[in-house]
N, C-alpha and C positions, 0 to 999 in steps of 0.2 A: 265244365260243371255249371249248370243252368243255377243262378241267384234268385230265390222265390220272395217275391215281397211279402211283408208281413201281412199286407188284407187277405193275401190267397194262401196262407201255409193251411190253414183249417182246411178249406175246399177242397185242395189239392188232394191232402191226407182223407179227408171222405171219398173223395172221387176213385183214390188209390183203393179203397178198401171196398168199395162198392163192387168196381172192377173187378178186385181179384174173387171177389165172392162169388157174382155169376160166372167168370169161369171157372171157376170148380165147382158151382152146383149143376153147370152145364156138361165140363165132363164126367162126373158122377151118374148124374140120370137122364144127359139127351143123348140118343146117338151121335156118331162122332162127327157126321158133316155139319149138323145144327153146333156142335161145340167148336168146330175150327171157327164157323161163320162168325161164332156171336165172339171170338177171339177177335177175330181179324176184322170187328167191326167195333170193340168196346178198348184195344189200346189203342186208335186213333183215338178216342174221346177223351182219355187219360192227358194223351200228349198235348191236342189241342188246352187241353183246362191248363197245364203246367205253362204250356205258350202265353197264355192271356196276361200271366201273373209273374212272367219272367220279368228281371230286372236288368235291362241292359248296360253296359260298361260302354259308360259317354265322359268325354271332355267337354263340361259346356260353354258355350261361347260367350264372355264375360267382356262386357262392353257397355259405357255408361250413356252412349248416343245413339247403342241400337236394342232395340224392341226384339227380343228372340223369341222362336214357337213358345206357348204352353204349354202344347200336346203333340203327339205325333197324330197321322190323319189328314185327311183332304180338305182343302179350303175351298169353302162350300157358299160362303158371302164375303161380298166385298161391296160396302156400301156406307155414307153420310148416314148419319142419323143424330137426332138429338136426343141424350143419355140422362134420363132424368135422377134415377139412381147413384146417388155419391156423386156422379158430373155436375148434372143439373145445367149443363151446353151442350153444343153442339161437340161430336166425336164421328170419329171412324170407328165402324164395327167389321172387326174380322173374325168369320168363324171358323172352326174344326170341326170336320167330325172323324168320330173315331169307331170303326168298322172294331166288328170281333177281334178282328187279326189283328189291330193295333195295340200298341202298348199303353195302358190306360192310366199311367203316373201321367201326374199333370206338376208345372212347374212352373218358376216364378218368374217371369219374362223380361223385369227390369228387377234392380234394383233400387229399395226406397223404406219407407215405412209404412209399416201398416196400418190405415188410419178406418176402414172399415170391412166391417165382418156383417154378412146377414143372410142367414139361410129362410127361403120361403119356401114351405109347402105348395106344394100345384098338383097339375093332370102331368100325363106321360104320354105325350103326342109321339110321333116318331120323333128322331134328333135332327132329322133333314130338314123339317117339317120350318118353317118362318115362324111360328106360331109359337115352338117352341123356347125360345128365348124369352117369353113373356110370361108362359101358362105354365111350361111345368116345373118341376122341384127342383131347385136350384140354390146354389149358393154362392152369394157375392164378396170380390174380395177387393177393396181400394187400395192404390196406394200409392202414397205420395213420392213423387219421382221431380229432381231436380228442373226438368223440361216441362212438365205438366201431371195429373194426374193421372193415374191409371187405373182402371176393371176390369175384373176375369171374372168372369162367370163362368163356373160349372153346374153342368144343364145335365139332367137326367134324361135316357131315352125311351122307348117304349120298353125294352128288356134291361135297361138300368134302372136299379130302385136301391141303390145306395150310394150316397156321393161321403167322401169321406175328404173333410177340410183342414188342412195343419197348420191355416195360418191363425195368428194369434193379435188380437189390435194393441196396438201398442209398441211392436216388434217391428226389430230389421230384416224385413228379407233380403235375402241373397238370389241375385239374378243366377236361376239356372237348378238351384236347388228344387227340393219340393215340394209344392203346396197342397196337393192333396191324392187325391185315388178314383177314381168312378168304376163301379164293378159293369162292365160289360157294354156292348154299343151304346153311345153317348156326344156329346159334344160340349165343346169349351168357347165364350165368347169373346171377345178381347175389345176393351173399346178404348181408341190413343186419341190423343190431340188432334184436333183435325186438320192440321199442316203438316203433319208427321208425313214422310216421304213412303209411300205403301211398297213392299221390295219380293211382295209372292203376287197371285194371278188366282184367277179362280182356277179349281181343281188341278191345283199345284199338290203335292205329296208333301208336305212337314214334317221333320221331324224336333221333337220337341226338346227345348233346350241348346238345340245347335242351329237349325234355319234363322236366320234375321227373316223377320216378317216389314215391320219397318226402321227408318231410321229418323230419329227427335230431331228438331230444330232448333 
């Protein structure tokens, strides 16, 4: 039995209902090759929307000295930068991105407190895009972690235009749990201390919650 998160149960139940509607107005009034086609071309688009929004059954990996994914998806940067936002030093920046096919629950990578919250309007460049990280809509989460600070960013993509954020400032999050949702291709940013041991490669596959990305010092 497929677990539908709660950002997609509405979509789902639309898509469901869409569906069934052009096949039966298809076999009512098209002949019957055009009505197998448009079948056998509109439950895959069903199944695909139900995939996006499934919720997978993970153990995640809970560890105060390692840095685990936030998201599932391919690591797409791996690079020094200085992090002006909530760091305001120097950091390591790791990205995701997260194709259609990925699972788009995002999660809280360390355990710490939540000491900032900040959603910015922007553009919707693609999520691969470098550009993206700075320019389009995004929302930032800090937090205070016994080794150093931490930031996730979740970054909207060109076909994402809703990031959905569960952290709350003030709060304890729980490594592994999760902090928020992005509806459809997207990416997440991650920026650690920058002596943190890096333990993925670029276009490594992640999955989020269980990959150690780095390990603290």
């Amino acid at each position: 039995m497929i677990k539908l998160h709660k950002e997609g149960r509405l979509i789902v139940l639309i898509t469901f209902l869409v569906v069934l509607a052009l096949i039966i107005l298809t076999f009512l009034y098209l002949p019957r090759l055009a009505s197998y086609i448009t079948f056998f071309m509109a439950i895959p688009v069903f199944f695909m929307v139900v995939r996006f929004f499934r919720v997978p059954f993970r153990r995640p990996l809970v560890d105060e000295e390692t840095i685990t994914a936030p998201a599932d998806g391919k690591v797409v940067a791996i690079e020094r930068v200085h992090q002006e936002e909530y760091l305001g030093a120097a950091a390591m920046q790791v990205s995701i991105f997260m194709s259609f096919h990925d699972v788009h629950i995002n999660y809280f990578p360390v355990s710490g407190m939540v000491e900032y919250v900040r959603h910015h309007p922007g553009r919707y460049f693609i999520a691969r895009h470098p550009k993206s990280s700075a320019l389009n809509e995004r929302t930032s989460i800090g937090i205070k972690h016994s080794s150093g600070p931490v930031l996730v960013r979740q970054i909207a993509g060109y076909v994402a235009r809703r990031i959905r954020c569960y952290a709350v400032k003030g709060t304890l999050a729980q490594q592994g749990s999760e902090l928020g949702f992005i509806r459809f291709g997207s990416r997440v940013d991650l920026f650690i201390p920058p002596d943190a041991e890096i333990l993925v490669s670029l276009n490594q596959r992640v999955t989020g919650s269980i990959t150690p990305v780095a390990r603290l010092k």
